[in-house]
N, C-alpha and C positions, 0 to 999 in steps of 0.2 A: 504494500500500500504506500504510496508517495504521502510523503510530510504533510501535516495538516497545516491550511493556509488559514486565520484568521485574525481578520483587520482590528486593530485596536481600538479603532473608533467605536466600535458597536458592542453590545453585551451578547449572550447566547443563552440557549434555555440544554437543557438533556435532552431534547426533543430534536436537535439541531434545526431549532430557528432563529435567525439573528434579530436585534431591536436595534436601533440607529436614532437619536433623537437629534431634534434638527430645529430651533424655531416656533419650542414648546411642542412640538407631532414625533410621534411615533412612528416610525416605518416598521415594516415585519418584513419578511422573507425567512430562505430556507439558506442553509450553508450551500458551500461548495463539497464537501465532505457529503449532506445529505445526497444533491445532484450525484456525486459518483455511484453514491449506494442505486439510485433507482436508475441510473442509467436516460436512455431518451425518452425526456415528458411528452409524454402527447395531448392531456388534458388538463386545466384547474378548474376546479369547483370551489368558487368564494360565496359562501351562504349569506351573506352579507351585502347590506347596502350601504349607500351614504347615510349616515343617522342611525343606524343599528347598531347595538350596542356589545362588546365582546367582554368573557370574562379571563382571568388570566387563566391556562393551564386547560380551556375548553377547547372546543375545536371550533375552527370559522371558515375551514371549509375542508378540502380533498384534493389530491394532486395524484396522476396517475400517469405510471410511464409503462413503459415496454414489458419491465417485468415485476410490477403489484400496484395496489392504489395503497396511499398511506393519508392518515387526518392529517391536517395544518392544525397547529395549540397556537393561543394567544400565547405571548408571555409579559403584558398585561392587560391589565382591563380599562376600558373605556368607551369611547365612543368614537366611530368608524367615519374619516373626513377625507377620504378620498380611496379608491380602489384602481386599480394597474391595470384597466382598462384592454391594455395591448393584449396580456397576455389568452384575452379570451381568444382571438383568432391568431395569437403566434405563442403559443406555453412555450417552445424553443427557447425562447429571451432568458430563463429559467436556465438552463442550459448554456448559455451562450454570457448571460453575465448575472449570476446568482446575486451581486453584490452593487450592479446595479440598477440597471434595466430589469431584470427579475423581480424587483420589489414585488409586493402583495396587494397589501393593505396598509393605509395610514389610519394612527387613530387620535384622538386626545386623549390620553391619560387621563383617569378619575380614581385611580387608587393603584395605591405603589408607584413603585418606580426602578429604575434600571438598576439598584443597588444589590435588590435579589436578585439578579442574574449574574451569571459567569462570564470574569473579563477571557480575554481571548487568550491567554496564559492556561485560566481555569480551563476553557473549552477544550485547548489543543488536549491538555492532559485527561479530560475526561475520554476523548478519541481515541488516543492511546492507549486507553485502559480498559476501555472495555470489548465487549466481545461485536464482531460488525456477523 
């Protein structure tokens, strides 16, 4: 397995999805470590609108590639102000830039914050250690 790459800017969850805040908003996506596990996306299912509300650790929607479908988890809770639009007719973007064009969903934050999640040090080591 090739070195795990994760940006320092952003937090992670054990679910491997990254959080980025930016300007008071929350971005979500998936690592690049996830992308290698599933291989080519071919679909996202965001159960979510503008103004729907997510919780942390629930799911907000589904990502399906070549070889299984897996949930998206928030990793926190808020309120949902913008969704990634593109990848409904190109989930490739997923693929081609997890970190940025990939994004998901953006949210505003209404409880917690990025402090309980794992900096990119934490992450890499959790990659490491556990079982893929």
């Amino acid at each position: 397995m090739s070195q795990v790459t994760a940006p320092s800017d952003r937090r992670y969850t054990k679910d491997h999805e990254w959080a980025l805040e930016a300007e008071g908003a929350v971005t979500f996506g998936i690592t690049a470590f996830a992308v290698e596990q599933l291989g080519d996306i071919t679909l996202i299912n965001l159960d979510v609108k503008v103004g729907s509300t997510v919780t942390a650790g629930k799911t907000f929607g589904t990502i399906e590639s070549v070889k299984t479908l897996s949930d998206l988890y928030a990793p926190l809770s808020g309120t949902v102000v913008a969704i990634n639009d593109a990848l409904e007719n190109a989930p490739e973007l997923v693929n081609e830039d997890p970190w940025g064009k990939g994004w998901m969903i953006r949210i505003q934050p209404t409880a917690g914050d990025l402090s309980s999640l794992m900096d990119s040090a934490a992450y890499a080591s959790h990659v490491e250690s556990s079982d893929h």
